[in-house]
PALO-961637 format. One record per residue: x, y, z of N, C-alpha, C in turn. Coordinates in nm, 3 decimals. Example, Ala and Ser with C-alpha at 12.3 -4.5 7.8 and 13.67 -1.06 7.14 Angstrom:
BEGIN
+---------+---------+---------+---------+---------+---------+---------+---------+---------+
:     n_u :     n_v :     n_w :    ca_u :    ca_v :    ca_w :     c_u :     c_v :     c_w :
+---------+---------+---------+---------+---------+---------+---------+---------+---------+
:   1.319 :  -0.569 :   0.780 :   1.230 :  -0.450 :   0.780 :   1.320 :  -0.330 :   0.780 :
:   1.285 :  -0.225 :   0.708 :   1.367 :  -0.106 :   0.714 :   1.290 :   0.003 :   0.787 :
+---------+---------+---------+---------+---------+---------+---------+---------+---------+
***
This chain:
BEGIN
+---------+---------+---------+---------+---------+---------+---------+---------+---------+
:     n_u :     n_v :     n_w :    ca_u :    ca_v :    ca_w :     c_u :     c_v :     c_w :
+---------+---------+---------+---------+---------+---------+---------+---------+---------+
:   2.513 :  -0.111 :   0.482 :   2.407 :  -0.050 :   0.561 :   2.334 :  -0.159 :   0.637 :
:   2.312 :  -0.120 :   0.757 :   2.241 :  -0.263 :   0.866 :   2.071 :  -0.273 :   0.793 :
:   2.035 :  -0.309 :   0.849 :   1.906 :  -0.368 :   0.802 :   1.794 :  -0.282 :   0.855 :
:   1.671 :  -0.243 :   0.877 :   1.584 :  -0.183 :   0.913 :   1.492 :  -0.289 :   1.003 :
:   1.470 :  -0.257 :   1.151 :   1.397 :  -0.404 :   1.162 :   1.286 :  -0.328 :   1.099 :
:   1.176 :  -0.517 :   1.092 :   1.077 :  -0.505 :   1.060 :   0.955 :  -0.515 :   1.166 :
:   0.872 :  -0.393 :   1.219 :   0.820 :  -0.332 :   1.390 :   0.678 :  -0.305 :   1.320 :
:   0.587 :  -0.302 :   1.423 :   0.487 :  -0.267 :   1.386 :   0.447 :  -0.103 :   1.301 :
:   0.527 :  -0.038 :   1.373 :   0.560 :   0.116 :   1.329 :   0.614 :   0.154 :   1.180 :
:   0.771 :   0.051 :   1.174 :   0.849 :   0.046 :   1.025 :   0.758 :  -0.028 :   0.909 :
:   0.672 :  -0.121 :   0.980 :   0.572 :  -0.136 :   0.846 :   0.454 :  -0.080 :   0.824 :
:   0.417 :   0.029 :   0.913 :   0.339 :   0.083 :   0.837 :   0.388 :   0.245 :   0.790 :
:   0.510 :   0.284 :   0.833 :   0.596 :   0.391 :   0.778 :   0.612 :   0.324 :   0.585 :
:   0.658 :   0.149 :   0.599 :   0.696 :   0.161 :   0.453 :   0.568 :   0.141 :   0.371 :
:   0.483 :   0.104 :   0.429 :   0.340 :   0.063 :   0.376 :   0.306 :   0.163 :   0.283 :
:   0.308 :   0.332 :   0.381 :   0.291 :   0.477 :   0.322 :   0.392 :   0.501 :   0.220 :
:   0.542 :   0.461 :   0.268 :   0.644 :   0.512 :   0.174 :   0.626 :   0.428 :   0.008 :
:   0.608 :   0.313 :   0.045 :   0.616 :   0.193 :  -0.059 :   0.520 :   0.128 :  -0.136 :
:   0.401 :   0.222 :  -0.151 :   0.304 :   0.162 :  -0.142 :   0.215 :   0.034 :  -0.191 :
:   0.316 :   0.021 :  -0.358 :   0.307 :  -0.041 :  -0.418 :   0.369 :  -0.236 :  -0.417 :
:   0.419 :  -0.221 :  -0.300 :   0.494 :  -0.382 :  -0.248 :   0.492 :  -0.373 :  -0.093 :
:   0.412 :  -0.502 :  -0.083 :   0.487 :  -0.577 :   0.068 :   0.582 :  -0.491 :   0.147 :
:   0.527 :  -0.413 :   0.265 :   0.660 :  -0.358 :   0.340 :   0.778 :  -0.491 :   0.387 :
:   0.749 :  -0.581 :   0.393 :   0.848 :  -0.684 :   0.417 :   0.988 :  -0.647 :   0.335 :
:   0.870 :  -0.673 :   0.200 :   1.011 :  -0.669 :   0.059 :   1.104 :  -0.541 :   0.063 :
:   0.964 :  -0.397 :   0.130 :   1.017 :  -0.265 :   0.115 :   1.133 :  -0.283 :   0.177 :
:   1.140 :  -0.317 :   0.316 :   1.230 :  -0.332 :   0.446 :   1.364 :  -0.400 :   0.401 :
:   1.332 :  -0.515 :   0.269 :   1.440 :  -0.640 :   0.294 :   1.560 :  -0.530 :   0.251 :
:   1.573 :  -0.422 :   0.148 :   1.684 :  -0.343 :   0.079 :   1.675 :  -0.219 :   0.146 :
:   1.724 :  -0.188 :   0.224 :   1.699 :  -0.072 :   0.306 :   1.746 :   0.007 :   0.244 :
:   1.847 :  -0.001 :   0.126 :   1.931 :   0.142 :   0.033 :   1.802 :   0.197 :  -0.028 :
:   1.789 :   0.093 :  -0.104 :   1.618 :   0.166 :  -0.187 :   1.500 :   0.208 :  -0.074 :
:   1.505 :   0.162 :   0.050 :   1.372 :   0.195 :   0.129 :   1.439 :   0.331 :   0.154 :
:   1.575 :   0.353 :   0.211 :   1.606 :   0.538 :   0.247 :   1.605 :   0.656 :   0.126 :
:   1.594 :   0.516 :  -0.030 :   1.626 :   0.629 :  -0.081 :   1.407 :   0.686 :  -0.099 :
:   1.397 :   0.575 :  -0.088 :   1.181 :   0.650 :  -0.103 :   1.186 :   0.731 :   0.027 :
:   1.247 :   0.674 :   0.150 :   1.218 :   0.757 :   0.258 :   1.240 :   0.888 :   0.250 :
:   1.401 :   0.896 :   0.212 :   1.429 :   1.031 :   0.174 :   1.360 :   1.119 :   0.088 :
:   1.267 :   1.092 :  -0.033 :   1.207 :   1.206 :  -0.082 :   1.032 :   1.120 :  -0.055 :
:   0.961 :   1.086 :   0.016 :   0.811 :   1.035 :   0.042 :   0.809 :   1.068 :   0.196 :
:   0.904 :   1.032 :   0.265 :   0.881 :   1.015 :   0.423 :   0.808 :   1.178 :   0.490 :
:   0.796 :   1.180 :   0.555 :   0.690 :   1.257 :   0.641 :   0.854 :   1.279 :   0.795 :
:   0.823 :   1.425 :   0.803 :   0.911 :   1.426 :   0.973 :   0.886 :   1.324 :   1.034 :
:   0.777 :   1.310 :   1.082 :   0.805 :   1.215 :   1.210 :   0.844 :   1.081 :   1.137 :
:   0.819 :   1.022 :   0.974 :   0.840 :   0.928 :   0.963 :   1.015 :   0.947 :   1.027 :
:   1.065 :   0.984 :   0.918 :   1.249 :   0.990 :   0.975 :   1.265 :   0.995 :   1.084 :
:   1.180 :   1.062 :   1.139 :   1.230 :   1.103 :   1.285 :   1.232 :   0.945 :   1.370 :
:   1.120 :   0.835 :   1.326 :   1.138 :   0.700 :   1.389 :   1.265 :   0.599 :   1.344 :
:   1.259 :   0.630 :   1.172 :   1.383 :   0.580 :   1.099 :   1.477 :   0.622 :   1.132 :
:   1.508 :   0.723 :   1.209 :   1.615 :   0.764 :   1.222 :   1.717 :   0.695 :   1.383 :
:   1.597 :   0.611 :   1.420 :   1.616 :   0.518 :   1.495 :   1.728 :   0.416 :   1.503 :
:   1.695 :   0.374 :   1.367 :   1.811 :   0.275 :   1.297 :   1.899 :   0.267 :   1.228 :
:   1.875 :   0.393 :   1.176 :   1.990 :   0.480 :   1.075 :   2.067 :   0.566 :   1.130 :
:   2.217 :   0.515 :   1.133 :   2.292 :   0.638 :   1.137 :   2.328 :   0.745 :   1.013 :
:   2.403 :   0.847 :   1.037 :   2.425 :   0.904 :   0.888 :   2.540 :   0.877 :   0.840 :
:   2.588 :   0.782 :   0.858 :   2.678 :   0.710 :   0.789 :   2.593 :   0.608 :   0.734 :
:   2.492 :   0.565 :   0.730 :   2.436 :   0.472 :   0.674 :   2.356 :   0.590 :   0.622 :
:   2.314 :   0.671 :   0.586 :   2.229 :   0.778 :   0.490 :   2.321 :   0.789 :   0.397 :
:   2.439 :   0.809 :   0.412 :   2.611 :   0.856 :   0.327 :   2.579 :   0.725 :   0.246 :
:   2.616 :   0.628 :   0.264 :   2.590 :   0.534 :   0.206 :   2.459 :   0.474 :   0.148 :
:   2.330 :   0.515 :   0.158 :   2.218 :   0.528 :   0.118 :   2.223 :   0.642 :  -0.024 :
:   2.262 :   0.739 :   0.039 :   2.279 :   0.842 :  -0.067 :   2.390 :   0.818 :  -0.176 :
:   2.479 :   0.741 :  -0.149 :   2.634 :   0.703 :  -0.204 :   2.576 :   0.598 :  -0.339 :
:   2.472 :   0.502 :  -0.311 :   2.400 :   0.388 :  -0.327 :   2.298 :   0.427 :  -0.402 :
:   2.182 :   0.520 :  -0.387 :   2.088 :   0.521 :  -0.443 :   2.058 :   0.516 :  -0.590 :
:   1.948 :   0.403 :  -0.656 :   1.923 :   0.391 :  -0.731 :   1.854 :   0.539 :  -0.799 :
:   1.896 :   0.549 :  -0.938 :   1.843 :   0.639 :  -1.001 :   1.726 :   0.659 :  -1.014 :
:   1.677 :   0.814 :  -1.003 :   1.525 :   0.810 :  -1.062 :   1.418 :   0.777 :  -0.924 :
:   1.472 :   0.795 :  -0.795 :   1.389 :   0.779 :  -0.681 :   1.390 :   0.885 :  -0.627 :
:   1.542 :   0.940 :  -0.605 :   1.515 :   1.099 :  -0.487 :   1.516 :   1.190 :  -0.589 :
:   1.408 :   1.288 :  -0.592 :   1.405 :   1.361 :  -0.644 :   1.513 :   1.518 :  -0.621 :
:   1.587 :   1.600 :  -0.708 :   1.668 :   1.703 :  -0.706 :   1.581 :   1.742 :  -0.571 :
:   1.485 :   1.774 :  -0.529 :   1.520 :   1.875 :  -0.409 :   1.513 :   1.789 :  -0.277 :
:   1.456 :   1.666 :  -0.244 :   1.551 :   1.619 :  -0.187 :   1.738 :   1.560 :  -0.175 :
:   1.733 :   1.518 :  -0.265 :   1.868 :   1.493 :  -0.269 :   1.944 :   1.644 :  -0.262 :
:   1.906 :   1.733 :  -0.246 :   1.995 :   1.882 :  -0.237 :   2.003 :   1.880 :  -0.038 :
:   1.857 :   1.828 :  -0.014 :   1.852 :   1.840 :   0.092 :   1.904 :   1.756 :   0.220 :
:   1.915 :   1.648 :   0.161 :   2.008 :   1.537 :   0.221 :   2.097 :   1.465 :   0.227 :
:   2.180 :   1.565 :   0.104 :   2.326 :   1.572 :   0.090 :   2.405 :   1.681 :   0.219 :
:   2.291 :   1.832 :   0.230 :   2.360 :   1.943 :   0.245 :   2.369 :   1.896 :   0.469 :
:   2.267 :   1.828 :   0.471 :   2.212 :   1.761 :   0.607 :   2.339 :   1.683 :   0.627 :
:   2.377 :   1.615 :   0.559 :   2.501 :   1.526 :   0.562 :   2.672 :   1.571 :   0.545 :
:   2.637 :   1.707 :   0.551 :   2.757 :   1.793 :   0.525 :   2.818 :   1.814 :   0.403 :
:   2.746 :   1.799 :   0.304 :   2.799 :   1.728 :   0.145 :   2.715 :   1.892 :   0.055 :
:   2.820 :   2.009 :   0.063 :   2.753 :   2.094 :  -0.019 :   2.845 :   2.161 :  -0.088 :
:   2.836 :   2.184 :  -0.227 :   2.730 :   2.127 :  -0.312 :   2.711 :   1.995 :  -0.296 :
:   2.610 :   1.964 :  -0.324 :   2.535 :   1.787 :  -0.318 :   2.649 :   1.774 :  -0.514 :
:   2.658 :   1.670 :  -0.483 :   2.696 :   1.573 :  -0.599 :   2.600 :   1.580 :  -0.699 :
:   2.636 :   1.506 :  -0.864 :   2.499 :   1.516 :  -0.917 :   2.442 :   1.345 :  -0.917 :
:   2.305 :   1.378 :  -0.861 :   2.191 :   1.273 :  -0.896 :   2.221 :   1.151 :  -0.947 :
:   2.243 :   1.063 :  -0.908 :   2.233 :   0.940 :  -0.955 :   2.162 :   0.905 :  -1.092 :
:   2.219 :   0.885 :  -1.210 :   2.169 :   0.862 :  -1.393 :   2.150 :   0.727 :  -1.379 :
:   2.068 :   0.697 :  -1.451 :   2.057 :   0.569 :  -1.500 :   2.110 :   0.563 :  -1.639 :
:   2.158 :   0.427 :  -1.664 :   2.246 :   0.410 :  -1.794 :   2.209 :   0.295 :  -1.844 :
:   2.226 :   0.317 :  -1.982 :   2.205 :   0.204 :  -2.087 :   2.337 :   0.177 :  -2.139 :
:   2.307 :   0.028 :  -2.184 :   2.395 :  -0.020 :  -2.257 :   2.354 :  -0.017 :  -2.388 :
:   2.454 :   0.028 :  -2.446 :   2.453 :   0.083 :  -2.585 :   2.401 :  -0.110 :  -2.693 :
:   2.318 :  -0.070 :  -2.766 :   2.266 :  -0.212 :  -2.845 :   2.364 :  -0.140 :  -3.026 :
:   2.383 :  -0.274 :  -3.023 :   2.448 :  -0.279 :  -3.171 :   2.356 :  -0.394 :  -3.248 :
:   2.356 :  -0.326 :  -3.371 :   2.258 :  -0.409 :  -3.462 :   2.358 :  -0.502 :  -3.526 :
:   2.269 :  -0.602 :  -3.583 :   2.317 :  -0.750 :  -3.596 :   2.395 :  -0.695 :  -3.692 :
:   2.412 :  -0.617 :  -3.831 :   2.548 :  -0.589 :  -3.932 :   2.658 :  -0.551 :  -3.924 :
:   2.623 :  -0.461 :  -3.794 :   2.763 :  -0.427 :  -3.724 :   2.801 :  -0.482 :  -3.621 :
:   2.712 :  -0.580 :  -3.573 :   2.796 :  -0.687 :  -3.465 :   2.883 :  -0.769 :  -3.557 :
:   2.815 :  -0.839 :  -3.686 :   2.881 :  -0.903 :  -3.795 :   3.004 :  -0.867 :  -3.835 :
:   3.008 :  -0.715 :  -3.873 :   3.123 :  -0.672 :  -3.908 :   3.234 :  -0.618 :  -3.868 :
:   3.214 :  -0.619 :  -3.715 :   3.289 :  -0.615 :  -3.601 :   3.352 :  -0.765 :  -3.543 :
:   3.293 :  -0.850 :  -3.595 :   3.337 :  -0.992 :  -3.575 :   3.386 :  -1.034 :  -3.696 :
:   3.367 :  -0.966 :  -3.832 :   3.481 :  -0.986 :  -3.921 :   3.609 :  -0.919 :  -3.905 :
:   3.637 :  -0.793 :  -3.855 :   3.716 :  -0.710 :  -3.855 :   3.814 :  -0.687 :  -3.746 :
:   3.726 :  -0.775 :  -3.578 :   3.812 :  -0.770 :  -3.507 :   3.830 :  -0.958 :  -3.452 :
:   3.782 :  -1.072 :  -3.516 :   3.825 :  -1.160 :  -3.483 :   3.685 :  -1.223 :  -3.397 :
:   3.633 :  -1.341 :  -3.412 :   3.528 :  -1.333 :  -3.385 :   3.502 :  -1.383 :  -3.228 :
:   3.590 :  -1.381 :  -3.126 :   3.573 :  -1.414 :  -2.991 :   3.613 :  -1.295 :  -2.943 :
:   3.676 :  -1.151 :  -3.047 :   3.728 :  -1.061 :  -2.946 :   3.609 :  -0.953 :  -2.916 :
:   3.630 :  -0.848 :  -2.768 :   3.543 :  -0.817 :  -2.753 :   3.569 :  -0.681 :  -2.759 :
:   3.469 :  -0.573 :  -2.872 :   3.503 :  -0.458 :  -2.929 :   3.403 :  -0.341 :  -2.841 :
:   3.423 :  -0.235 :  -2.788 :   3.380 :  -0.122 :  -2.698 :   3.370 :  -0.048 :  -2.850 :
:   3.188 :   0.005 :  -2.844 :   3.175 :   0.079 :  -2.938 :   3.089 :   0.251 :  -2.869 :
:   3.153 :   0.382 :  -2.939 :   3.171 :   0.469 :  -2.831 :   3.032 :   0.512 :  -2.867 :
:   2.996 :   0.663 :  -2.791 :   2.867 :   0.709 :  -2.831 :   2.858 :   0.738 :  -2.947 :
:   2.967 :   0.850 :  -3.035 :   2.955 :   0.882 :  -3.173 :   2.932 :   0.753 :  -3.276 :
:   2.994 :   0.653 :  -3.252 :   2.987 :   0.584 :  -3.337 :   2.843 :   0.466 :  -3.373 :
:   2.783 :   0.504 :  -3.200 :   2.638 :   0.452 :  -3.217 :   2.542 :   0.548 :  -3.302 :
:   2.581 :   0.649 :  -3.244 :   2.494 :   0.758 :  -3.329 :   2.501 :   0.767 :  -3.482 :
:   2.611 :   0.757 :  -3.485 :   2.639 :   0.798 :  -3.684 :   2.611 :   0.638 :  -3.696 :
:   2.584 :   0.524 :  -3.655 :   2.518 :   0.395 :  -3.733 :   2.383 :   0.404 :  -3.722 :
:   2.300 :   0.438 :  -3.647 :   2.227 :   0.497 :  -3.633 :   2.100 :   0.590 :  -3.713 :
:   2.231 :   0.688 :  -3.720 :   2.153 :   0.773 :  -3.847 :   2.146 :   0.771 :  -3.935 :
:   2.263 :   0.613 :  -4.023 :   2.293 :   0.585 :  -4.141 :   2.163 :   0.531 :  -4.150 :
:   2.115 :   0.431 :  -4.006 :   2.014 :   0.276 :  -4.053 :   1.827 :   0.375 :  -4.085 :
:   1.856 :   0.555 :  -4.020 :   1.767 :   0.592 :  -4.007 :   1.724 :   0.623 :  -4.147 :
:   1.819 :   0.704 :  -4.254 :   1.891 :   0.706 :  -4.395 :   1.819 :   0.608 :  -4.479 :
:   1.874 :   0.491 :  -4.460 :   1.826 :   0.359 :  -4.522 :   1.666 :   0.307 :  -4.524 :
:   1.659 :   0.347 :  -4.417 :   1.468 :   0.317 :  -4.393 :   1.421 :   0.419 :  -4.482 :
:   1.442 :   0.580 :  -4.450 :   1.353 :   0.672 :  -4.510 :   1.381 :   0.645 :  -4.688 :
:   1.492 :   0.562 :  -4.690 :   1.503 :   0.585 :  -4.845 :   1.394 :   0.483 :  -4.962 :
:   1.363 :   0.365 :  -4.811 :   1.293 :   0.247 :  -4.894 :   1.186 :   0.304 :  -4.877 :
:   1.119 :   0.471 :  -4.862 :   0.986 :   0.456 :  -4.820 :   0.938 :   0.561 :  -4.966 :
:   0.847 :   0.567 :  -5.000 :   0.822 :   0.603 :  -5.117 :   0.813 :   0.808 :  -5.069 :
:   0.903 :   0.885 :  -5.165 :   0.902 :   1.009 :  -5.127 :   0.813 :   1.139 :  -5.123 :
:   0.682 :   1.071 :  -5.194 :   0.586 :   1.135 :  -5.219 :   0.461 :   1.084 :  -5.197 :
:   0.372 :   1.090 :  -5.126 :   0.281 :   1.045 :  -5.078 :   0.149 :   1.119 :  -5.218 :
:   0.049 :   1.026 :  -5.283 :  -0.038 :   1.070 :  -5.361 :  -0.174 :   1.114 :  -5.270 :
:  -0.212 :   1.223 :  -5.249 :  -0.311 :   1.240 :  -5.126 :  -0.421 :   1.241 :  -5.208 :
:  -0.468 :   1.218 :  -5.313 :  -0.598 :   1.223 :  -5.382 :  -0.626 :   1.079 :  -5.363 :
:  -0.531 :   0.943 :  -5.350 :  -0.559 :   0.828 :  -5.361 :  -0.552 :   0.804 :  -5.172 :
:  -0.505 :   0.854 :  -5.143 :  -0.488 :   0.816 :  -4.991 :  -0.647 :   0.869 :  -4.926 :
:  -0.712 :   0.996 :  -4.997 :  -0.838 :   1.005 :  -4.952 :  -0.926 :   0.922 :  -4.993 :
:  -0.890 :   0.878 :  -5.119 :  -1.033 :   0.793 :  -5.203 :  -0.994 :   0.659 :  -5.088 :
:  -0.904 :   0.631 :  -5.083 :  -0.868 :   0.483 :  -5.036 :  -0.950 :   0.518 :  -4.835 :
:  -0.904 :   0.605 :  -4.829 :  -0.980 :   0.625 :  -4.670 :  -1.138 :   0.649 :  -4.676 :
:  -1.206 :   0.707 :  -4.856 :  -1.323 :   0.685 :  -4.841 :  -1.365 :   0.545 :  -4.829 :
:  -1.290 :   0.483 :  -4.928 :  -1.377 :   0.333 :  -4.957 :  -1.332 :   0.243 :  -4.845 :
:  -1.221 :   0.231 :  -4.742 :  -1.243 :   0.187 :  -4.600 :  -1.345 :   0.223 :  -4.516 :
:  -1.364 :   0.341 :  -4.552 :  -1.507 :   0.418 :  -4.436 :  -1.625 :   0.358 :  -4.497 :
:  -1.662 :   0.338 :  -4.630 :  -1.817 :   0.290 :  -4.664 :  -1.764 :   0.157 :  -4.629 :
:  -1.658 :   0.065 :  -4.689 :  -1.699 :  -0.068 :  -4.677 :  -1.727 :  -0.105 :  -4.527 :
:  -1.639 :  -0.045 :  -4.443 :  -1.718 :  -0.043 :  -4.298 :  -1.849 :   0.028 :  -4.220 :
:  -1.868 :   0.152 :  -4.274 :  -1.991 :   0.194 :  -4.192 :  -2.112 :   0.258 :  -4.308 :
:  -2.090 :   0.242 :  -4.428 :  -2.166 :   0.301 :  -4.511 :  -2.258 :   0.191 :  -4.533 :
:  -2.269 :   0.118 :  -4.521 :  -2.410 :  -0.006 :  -4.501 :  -2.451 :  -0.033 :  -4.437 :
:  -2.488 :   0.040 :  -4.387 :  -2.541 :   0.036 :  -4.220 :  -2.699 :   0.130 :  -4.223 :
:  -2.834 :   0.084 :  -4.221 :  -2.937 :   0.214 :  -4.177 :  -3.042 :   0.111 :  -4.143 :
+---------+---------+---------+---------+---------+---------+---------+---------+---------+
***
């Protein structure tokens, strides 16, 4: 995608769109500036952006866009503008799955310790719910609420009961 110049007009279009950074910076990534334009911009804003943008560079704006900026009813709307209907789904953002240090361990006993092991969703989940298992078990199963009140009285006087 070409660049957006930076005009007296385009910075204060991203000023409104961006509000939170430097239209400079807004301007420098123009994928992320079309994708705020596309769901913040105002008609006439596009209508100036649209100056510099072809829609082959929106295709690719939209192709590009970071997750979590155009909201579903724009992106319905500037897919269907672009000839693209049904619109695709929404751009997800994704995590990388974290493995805890026992099963990184035992994945480096089991598969060799320079090799590199792909661990799937089920199998994050069921370690997971084992380590969740293990916590609730070290925690005591019955809570005594006659001592948990006396103990919340005598925090409350030693802090505010000497006081007049």
């Amino acid at each position: 995608m070409n660049a957006i110049p930076l005009t007296a007009l385009t910075r204060d279009i991203a000023r409104r769109i961006i509000w939170f950074e430097p239209p400079e910076q807004a301007l420098a990534e123009p994928i992320r500036f079309m994708a705020y334009a596309m769901t913040y911009a105002l008609h006439e804003d596009m209508q100036l952006i649209r100056r510099y943008v072809t829609d082959d560079d929106i295709r690719e704006a939209l192709d590009q866009a970071p997750p979590g900026i155009i909201d579903p009813r724009s992106w319905a709307y500037w897919n269907s503008k672009m000839g693209r209907y049904p619109a695709p789904p929404l751009p997800v953002r994704r995590f990388v799955a974290s493995v805890d240090a026992e099963s990184h361990l035992s994945a480096k006993r089991h598969h060799g310790v320079g090799s590199k092991r792909t661990i799937g969703i089920a199998e994050i989940q069921l370690r997971a719910r084992e380590a969740w298992k293990r916590m609730r078990g070290q925690q005591p199963s019955k809570f005594d609420l006659e001592e948990v009140r006396r103990q919340a009285r005598e925090n409350w006087r030693n802090r505010f009961g000497n006081r007049k």
